[in-house]
TORMAR-106157 format. One record per residue: x, y, z of N, C-alpha, C in turn. Coordinates in Angstrom, 2 decimals. Atoms other than C-alpha are relative to their C-alpha. Last residue first. Layout:
SITE     n.xx     n.yy     n.zz    ca.xx    ca.yy    ca.zz     c.xx     c.yy     c.zz
SITE        X        Y        Z        X        Y        Z        X        Y        Z
...
END
This chain:
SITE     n.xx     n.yy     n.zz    ca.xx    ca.yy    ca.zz     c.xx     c.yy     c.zz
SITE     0.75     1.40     0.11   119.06    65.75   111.43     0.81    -0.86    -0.32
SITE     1.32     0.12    -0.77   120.42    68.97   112.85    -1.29    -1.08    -0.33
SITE    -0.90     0.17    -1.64   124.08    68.88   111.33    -1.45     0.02     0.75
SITE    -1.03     1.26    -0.04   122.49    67.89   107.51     0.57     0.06     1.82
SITE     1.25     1.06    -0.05   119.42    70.62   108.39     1.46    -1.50     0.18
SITE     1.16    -0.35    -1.44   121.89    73.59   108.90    -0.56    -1.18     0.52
SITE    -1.19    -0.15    -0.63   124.28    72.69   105.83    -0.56    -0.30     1.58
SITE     0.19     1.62     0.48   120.54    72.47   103.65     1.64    -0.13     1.23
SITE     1.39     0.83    -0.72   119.79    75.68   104.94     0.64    -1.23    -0.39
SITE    -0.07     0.00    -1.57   123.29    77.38   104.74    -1.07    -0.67     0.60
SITE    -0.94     0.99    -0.65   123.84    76.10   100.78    -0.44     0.10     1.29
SITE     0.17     0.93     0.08   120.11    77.64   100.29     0.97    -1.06     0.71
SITE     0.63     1.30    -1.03   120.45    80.29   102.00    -0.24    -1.05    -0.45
SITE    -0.45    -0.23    -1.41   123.32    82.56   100.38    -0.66    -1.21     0.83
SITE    -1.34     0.48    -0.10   123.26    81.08    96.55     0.25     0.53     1.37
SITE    -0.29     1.52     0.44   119.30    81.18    96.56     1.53    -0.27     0.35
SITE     0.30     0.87    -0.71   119.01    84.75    98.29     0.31    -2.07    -0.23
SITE    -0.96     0.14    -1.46   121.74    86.13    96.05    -0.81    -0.50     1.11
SITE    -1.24     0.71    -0.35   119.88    85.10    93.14     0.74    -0.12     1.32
SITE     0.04     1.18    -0.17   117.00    86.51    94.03     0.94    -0.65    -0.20
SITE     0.43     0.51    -1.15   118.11    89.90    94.92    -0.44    -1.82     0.17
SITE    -1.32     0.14    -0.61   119.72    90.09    91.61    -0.09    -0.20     1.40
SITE    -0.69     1.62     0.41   116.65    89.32    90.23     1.18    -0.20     0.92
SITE     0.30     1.55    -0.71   115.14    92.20    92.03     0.10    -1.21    -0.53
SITE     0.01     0.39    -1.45   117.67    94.34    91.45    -0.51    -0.69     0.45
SITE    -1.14     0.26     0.24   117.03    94.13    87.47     0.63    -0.28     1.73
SITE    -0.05     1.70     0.02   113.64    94.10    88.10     1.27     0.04    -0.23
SITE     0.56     0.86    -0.81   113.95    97.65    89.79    -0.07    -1.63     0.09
SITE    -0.61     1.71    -0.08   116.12    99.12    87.17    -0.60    -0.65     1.47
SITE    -1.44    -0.26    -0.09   113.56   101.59    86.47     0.76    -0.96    -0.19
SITE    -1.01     0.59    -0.56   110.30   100.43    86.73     1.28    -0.07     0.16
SITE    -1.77     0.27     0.09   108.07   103.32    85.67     0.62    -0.87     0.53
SITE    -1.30    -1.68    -0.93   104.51   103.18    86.55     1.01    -0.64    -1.04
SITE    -1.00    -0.84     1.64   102.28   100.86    83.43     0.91     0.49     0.91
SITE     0.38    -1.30    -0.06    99.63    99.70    86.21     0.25     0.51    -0.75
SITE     1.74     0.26     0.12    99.71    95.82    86.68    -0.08     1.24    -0.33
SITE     0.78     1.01     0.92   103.51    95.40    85.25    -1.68     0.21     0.35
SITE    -0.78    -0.42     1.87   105.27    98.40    86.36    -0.80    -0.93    -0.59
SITE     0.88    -0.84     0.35   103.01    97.79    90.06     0.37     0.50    -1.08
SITE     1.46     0.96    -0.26   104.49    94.21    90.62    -0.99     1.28    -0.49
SITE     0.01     1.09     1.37   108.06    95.63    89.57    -1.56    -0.62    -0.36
SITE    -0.15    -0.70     1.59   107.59    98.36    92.29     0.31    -0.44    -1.24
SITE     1.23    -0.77    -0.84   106.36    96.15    95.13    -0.05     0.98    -1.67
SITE     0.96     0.91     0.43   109.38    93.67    94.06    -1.46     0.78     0.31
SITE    -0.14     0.38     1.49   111.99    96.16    94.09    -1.27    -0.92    -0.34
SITE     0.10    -1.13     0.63   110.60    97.69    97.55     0.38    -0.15    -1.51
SITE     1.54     0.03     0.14   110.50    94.03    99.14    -0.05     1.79    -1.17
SITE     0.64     0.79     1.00   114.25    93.92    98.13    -1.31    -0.22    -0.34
SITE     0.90     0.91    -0.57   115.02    97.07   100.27    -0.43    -1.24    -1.26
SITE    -0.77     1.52    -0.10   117.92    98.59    98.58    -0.90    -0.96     0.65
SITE    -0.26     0.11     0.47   115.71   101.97    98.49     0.88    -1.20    -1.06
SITE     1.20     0.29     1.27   114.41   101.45   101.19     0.43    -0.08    -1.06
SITE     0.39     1.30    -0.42   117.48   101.66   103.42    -0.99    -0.55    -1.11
SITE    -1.13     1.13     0.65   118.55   104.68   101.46    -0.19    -1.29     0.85
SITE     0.32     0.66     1.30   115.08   106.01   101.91     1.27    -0.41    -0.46
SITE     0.74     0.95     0.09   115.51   106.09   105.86    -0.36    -0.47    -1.43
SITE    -0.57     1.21    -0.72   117.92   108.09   106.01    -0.63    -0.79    -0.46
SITE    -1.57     0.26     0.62   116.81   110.96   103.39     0.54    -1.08     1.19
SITE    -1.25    -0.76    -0.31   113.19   111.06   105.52     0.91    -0.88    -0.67
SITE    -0.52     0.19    -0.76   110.36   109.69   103.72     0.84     0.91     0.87
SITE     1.13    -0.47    -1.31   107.35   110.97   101.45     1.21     0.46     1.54
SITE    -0.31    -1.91     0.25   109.81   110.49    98.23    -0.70     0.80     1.49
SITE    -1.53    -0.20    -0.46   109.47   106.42    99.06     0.24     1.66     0.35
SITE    -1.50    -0.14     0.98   105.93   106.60    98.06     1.17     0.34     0.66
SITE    -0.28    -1.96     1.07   103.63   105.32   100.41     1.03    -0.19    -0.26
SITE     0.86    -0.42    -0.21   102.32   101.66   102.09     0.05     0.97    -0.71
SITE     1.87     0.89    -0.17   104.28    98.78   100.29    -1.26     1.47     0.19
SITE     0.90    -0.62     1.06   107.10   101.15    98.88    -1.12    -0.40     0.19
SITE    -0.17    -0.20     1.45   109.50   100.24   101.73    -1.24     0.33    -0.67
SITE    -1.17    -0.67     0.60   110.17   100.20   105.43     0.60    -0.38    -1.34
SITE     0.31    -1.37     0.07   107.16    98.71   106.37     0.63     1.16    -0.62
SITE     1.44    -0.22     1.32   107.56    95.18   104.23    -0.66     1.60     0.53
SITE    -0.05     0.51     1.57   111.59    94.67   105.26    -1.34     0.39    -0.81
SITE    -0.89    -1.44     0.56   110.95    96.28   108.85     0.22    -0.35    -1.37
SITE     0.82    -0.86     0.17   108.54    93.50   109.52     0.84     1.14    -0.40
SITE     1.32    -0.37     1.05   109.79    90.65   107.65    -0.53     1.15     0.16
SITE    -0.53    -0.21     1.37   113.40    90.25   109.62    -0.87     0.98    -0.71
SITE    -1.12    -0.90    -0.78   112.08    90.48   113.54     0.88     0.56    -0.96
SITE     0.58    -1.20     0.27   108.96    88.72   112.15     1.07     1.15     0.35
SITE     0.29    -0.58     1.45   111.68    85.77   111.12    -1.09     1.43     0.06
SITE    -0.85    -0.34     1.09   113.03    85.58   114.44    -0.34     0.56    -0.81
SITE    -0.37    -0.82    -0.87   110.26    85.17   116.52     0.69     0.82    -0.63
SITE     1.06    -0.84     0.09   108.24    83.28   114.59     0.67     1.31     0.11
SITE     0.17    -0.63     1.59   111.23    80.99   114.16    -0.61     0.72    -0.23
SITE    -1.38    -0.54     0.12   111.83    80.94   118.44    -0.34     0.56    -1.79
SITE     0.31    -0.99    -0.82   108.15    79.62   118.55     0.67     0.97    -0.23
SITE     1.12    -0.52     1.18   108.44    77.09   116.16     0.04     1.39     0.67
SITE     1.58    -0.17     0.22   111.43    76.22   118.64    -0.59     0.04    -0.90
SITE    -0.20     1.42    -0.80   115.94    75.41   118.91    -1.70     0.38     0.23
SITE     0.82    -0.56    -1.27   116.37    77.90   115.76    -0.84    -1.45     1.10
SITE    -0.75    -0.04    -0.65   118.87    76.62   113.20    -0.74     0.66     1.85
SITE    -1.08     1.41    -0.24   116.78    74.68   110.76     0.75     0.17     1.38
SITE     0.23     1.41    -0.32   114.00    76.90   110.71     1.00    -1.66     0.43
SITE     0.03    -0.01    -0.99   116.07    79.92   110.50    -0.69    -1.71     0.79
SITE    -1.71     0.05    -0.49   117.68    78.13   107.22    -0.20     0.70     1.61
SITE    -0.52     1.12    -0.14   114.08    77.53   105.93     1.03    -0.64     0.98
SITE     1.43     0.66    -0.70   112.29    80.90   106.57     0.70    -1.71     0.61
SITE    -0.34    -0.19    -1.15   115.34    82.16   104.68    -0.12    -0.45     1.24
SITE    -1.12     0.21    -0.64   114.65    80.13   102.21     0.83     0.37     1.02
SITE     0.67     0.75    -0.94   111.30    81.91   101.87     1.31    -1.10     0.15
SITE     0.07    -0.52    -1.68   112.65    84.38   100.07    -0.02    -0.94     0.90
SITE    -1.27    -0.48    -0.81   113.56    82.60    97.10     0.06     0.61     1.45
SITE    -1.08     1.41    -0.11   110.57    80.65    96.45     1.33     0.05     0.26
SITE     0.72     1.45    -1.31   108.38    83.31    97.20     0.94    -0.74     0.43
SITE     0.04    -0.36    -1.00   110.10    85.41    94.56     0.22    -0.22     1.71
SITE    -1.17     0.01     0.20   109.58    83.41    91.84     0.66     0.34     1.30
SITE    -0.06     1.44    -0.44   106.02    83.11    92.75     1.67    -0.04     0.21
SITE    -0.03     0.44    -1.37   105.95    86.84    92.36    -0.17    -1.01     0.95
SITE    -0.91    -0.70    -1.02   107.71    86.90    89.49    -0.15    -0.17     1.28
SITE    -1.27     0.76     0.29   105.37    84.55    87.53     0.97     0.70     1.62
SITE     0.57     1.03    -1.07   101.64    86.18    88.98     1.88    -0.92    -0.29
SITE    -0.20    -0.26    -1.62   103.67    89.65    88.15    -0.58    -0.82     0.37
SITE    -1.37     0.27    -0.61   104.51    87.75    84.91     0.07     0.45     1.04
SITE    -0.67     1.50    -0.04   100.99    86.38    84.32     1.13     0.25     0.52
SITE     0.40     0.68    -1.18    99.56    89.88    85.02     0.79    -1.24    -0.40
SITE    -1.23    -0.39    -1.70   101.97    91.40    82.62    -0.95    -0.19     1.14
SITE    -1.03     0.15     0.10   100.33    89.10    79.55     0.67     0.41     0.89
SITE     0.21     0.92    -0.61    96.89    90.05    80.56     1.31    -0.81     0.45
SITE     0.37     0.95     0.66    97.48    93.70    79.90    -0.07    -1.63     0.63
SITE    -0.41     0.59     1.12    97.72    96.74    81.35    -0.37    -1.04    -0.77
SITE    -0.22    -0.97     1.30    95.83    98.57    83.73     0.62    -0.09    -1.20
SITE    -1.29     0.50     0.67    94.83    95.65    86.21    -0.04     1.26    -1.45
SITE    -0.29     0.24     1.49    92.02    97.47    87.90     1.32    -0.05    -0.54
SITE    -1.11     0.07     0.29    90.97    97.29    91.86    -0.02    -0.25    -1.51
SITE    -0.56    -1.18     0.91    87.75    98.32    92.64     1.54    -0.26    -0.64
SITE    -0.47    -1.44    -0.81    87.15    96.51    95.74     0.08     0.46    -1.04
SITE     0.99    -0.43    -0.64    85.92    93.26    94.10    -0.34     1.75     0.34
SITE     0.62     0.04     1.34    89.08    93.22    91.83    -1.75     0.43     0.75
SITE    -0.71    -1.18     0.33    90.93    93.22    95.13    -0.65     0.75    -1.17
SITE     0.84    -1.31    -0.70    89.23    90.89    96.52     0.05     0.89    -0.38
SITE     1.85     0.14    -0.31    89.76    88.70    93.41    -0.14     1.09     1.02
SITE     0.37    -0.31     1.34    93.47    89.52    92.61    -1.89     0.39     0.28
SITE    -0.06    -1.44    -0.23    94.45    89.01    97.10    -0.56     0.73    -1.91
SITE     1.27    -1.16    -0.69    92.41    85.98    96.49     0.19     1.55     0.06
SITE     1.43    -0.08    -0.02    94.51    84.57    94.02    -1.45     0.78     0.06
SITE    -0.19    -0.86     1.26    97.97    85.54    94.59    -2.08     0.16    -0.67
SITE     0.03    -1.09    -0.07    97.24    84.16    97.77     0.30     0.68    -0.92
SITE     1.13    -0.43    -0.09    96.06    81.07    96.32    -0.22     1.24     0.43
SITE     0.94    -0.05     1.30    99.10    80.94    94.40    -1.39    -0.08    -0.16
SITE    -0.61    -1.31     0.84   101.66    81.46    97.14    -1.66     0.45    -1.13
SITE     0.66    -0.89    -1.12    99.73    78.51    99.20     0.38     1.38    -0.78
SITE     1.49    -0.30    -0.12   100.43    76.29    95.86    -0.77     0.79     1.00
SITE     0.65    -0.47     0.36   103.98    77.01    96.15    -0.97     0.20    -0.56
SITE     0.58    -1.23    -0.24   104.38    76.40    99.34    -0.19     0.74    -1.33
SITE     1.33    -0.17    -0.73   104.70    72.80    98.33    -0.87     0.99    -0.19
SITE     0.59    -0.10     1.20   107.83    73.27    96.33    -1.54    -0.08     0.29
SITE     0.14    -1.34     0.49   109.21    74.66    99.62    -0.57    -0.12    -1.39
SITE     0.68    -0.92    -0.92   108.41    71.61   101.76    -0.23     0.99    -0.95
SITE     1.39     0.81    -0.06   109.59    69.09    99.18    -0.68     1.24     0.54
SITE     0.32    -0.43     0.85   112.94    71.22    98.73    -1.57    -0.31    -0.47
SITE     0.54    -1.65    -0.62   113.34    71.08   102.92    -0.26     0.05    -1.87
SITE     0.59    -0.35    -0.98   112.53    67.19   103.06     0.20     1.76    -0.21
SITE     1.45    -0.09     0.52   114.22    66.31    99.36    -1.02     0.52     0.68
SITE     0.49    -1.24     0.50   117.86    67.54   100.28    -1.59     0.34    -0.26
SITE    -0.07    -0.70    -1.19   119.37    64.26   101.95    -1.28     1.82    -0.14
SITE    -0.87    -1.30    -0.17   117.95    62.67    98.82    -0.06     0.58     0.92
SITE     0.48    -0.97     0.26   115.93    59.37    99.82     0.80     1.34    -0.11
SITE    -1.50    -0.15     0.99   116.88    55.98   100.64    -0.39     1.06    -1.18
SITE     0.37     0.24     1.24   114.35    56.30   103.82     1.60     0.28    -1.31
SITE    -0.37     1.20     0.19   116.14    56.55   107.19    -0.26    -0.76    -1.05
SITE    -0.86    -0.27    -0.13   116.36    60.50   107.40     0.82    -1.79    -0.65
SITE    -0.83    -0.24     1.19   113.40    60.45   106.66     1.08    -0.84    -0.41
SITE     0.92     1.07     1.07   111.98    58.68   109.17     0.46    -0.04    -1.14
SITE    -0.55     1.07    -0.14   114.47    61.32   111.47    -0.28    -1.31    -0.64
SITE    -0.53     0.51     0.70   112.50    63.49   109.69     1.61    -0.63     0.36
SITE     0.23     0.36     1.34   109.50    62.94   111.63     1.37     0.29    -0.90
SITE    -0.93     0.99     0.63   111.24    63.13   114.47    -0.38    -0.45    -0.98
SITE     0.53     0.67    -0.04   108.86    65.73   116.40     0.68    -1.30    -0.97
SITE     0.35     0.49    -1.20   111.11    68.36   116.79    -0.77    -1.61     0.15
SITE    -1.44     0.44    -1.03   112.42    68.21   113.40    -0.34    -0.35     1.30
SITE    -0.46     1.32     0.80   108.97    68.61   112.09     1.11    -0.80     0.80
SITE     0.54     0.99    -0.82   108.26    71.26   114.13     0.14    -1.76    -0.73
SITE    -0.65    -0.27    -1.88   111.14    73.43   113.18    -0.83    -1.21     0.71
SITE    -0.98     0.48     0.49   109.91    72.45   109.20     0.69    -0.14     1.75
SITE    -0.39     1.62     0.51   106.83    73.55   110.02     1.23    -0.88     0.20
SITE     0.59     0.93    -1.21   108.03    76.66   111.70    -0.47    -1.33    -0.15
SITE    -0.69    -0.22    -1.12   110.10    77.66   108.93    -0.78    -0.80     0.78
SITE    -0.79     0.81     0.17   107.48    77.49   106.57     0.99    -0.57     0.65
SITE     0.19     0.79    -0.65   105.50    79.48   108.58     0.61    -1.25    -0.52
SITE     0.16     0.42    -1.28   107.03    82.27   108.45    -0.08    -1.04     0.34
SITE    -1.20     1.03    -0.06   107.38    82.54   104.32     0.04    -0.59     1.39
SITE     0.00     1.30     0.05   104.00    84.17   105.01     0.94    -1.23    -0.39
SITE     0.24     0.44    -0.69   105.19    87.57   105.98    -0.44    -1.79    -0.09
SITE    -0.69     0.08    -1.21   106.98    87.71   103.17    -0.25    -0.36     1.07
SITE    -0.92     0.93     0.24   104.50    86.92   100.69     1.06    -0.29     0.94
SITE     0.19     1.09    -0.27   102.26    88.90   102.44     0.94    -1.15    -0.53
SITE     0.19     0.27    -1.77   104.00    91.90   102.14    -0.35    -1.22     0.21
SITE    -1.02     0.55    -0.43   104.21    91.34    98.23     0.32     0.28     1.69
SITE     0.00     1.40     0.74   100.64    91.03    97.59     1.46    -0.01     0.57
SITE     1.06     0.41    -1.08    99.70    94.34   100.23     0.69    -1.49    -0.15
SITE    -1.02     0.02    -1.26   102.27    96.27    97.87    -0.47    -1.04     1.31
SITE    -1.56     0.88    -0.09   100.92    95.25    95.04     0.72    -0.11     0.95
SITE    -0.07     1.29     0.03    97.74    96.06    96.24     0.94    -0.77    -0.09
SITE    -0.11     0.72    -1.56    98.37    99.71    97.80    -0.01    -1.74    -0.51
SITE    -0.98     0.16    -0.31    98.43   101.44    94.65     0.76    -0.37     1.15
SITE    -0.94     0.21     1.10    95.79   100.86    93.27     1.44     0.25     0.04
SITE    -0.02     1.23    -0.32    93.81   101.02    96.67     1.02    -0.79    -1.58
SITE    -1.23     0.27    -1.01    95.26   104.35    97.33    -0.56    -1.50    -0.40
SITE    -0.95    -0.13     0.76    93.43   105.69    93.53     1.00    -0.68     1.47
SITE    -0.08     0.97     0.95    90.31   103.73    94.86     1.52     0.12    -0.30
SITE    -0.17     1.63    -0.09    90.26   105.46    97.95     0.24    -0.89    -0.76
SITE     0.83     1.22     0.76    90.33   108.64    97.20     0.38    -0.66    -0.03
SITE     1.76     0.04    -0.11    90.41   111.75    99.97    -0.49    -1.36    -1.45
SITE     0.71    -0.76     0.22    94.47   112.59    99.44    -1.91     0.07    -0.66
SITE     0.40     0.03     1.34    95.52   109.37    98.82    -0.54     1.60     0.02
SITE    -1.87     0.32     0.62    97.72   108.85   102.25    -0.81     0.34    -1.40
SITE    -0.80    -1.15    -0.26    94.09   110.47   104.06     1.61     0.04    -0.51
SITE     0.08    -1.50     0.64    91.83   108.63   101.68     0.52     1.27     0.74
SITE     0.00    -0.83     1.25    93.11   105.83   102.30     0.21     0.84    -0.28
SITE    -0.86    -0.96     0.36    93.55   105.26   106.02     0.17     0.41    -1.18
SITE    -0.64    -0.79    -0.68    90.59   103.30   106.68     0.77     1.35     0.07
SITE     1.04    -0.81    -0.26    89.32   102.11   103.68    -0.03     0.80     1.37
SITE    -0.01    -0.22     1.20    92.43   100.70   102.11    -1.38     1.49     0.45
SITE    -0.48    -1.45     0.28    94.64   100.41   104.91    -1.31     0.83    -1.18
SITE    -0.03    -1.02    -1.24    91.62    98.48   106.76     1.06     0.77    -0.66
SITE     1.38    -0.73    -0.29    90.17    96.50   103.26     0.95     0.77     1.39
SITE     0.69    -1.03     1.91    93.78    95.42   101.59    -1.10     1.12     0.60
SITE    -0.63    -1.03     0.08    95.01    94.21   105.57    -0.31     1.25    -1.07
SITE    -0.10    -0.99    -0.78    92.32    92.46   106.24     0.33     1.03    -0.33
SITE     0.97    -0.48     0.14    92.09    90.73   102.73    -0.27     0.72     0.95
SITE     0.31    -1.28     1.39    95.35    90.27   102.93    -0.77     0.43    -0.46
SITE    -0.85    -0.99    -0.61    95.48    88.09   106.65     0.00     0.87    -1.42
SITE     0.92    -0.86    -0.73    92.06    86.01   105.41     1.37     1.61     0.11
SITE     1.04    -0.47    -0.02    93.70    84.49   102.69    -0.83     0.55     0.52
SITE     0.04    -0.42     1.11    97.45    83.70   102.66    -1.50     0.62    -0.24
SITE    -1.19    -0.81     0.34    97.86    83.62   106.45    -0.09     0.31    -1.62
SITE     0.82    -1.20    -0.82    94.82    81.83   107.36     1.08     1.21    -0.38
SITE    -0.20    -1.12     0.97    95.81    78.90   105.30    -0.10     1.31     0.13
SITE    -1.03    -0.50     0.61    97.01    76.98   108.22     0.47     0.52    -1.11
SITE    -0.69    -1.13    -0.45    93.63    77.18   109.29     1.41     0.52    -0.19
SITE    -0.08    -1.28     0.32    93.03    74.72   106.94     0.22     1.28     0.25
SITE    -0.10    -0.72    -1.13    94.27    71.66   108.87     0.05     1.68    -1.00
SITE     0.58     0.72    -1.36    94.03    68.97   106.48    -0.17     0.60     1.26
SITE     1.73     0.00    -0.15    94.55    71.17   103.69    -0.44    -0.80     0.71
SITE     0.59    -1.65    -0.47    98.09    71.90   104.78    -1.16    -0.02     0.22
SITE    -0.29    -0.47    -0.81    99.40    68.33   105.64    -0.79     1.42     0.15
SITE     1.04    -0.09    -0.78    98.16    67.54   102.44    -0.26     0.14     1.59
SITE     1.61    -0.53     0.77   100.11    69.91   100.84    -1.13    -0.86     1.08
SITE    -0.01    -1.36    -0.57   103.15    68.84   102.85    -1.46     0.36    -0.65
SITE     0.32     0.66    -1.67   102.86    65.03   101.91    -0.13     1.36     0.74
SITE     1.66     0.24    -0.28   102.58    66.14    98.20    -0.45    -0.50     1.39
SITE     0.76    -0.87     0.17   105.67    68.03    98.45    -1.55    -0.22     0.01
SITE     0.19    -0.83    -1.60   107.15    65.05   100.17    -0.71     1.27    -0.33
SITE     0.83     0.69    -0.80   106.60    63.16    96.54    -0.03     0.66     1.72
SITE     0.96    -0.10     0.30   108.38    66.17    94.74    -1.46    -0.89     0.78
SITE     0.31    -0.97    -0.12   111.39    66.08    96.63    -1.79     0.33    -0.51
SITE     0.11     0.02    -0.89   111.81    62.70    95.90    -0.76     1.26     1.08
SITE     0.46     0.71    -0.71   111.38    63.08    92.86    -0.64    -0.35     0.91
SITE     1.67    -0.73     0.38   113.18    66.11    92.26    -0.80    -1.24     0.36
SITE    -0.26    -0.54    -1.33   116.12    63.90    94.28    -1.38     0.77    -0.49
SITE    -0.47    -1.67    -0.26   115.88    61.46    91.77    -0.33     0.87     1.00
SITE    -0.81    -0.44    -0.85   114.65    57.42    92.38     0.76     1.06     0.09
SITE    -0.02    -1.34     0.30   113.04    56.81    89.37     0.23     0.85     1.66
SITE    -1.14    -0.36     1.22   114.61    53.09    89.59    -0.68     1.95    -0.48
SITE     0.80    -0.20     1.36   111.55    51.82    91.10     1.13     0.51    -1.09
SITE    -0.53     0.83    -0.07   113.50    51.85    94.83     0.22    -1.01    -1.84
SITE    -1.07    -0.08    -0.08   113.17    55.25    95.23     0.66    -2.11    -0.27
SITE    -0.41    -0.67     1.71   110.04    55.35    94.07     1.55    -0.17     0.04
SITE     0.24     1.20     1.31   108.93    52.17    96.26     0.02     1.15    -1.31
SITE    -0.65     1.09     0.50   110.26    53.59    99.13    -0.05    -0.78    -1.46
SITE    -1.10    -0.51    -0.15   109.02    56.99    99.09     0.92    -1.04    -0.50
SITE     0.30    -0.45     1.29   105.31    55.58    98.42     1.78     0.36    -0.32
SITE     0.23     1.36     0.87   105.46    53.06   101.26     0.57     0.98    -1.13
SITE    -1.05     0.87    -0.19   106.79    56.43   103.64    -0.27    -1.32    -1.36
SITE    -1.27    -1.27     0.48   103.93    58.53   102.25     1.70    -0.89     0.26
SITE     0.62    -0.02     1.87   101.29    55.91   102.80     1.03     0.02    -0.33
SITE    -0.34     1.05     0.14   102.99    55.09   106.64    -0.06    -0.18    -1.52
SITE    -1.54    -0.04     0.15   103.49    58.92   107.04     0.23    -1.46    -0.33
SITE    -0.81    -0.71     1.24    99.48    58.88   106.09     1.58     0.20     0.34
SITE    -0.04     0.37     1.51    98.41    56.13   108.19     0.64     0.58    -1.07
SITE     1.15    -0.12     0.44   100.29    57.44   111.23    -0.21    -0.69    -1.28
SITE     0.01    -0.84     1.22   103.45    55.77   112.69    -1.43     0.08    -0.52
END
C-alpha cells in the first residue's frame, strides 16, 4: 500500500472510529483523496481547461462569422454558454473512468474493508469533481472575458449560472458513475459515455439556434437537457428569454438524481 492510501486509510479509520463517523464524512475525507489524486497528475485537468478554450477560440474564430453572419463577438456571446455547458458533460467522462479504474485495481476493495459508509467511495469522488467544475467555470469566464466576452447582466446572475451550473455537474455526472460501475474497462466508459454526451451537446442550443433546424430534429432538442441548461446559462449572463427552461432543467435534475443515483450505488454494492 502507497504512502498516501496508507495516510488516507489511517485518516478513515480514526474518523470513523472518533465518533464523527457519518457517511458525509466519510465521503468527504475520500473527496480529499480524489483531489489529490487529481493535482498529482495534472493532465487530468486537460479536460476542464485546455479542451474549452479550444473549442471557445476554433468555433469562435473559425466558424463565427459565417453562423453570426460576419461577427464574431456577437457568435462568441452566444456560443459561451453553450461551450460551458458542453464541457460539463463531456467532462463527467472521466469520472466514470476513475472510478472503473479504481475498481480494477482494488483499491476499493480497501475500502470496502474500512468501517466506512458503503456510499462514501462514489459520493467522495463526485464531491471532488466539484472543484474541477469550478475551475472550468473559471477559465472558460476568463478566456472568454479575454476574447470579448460580456456578462450583460448583473453579478448576482453570474453566481447563479456559476450555482446552476455546478448543480448540474453534480447531477449529470451520475451517470458517468453508474456506467462506471457497470462497464467491465476505463476504456469501455469512454466509450459509452461519448456515445451519450455527443449527441446530447450537438444536438441542442450549444452551437445555433434551435429555429435553424429541421422540425425532427428540434423535438429532440427541444427536451434535450443540455439545451435547458445552455438557455438558462444565457437568461442569466445576457437577459434572452428563458421560458420555462429552468423549470425543465430542475426537473431534469431531479430525475437524474432519483434515476442514477439508486442504480449507481446498486451497481457498485454487486461490483465491490
Amino acid at each position: 500500500m502507497s504512502t498516501l492510501e496508507a495516510t488516507k486509510t489511517g485518516t478513515l479509520t480514526a474518523a470513523s472510529t472518533s465518533g464523527g463517523g457519518s457517511a458525509l464524512w466519510h465521503a468527504v475525507v475520500l473527496a480529499k483523496r480524489s483531489l489529490i489524486k487529481t493535482f498529482r497528475t495534472p493532465e487530468a485537468l486537460i479536460d476542464v481547461t485546455l479542451q474549452p478554450i479550444i473549442f471557445l477560440a476554433m468555433f469562435t474564430y473559425i466558424f463565427g462569422g459565417a453562423i453570426a453572419g460576419g461577427s464574431q463577438h456577437d457568435y462568441l456571446q452566444f456560443l459561451l454558454p453553450g461551450i460551458l455547458a458542453q464541457t460539463i458533460a463531456t467532462a463527467s467522462v472521466s469520472i466514470g473512468q476513475n472510478l472503473n479504474e479504481d475498481i480494477e485495481k482494488g483499491v476499493f476493495d480497501r475500502f470496502r474493508s474500512l468501517p466506512i459508509a458503503r456510499s462514501a467511495p462514489l459520493v467522495g469522488t463526485v464531491l471532488a469533481d466539484v472543484v474541477r467544475y469550478l475551475i472550468l467555470f473559471t477559465v472558460i469566464m476568463t478566456v472568454g472575458s479575454l476574447m470579448g466576452f460580456r456578462v450583460e447582466t448583473n453579478p448576482l446572475n453570474l453566481l447563479a449560472a456559476l450555482v446552476l451550473s455546478m448543480a448540474f455537474a453534480l447531477c449529470f455526472c451520475w451517470i458517468s458513475v453508474f456506467v462506471g460501475m457497470i462497464a467491465r474497462t476505463p476504456g469501455s466508459v469512454q466509450g459509452i459515455m461519448f456515445m451519450l454526451v455527443l449527441p446530447l451537446t450537438f444536438a441542442s442550443s450549444t452551437f445555433v439556434a434551435v429555429n435553424t433546424m429541421p422540425g425532427w430534429l428540434q423535438a429532440f432538442v427541444n427536451v434535450n437537457p443540455i439545451t435547458h441548461l445552455v438557455d438558462v446559462i444565457r437568461g442569466l449572463l445576457l437577459g434572452t428569454p428563458m421560458g420555462d427552461h429552468l423549470l425543465w432543467l430542475v426537473v431534469w435534475m431531479v430525475g437524474l438524481l432519483v434515476v442514477f443515483v439508486p442504480l449507481a450505488l446498486r451497481a457498485y454494492r454487486r461490483r465491490a
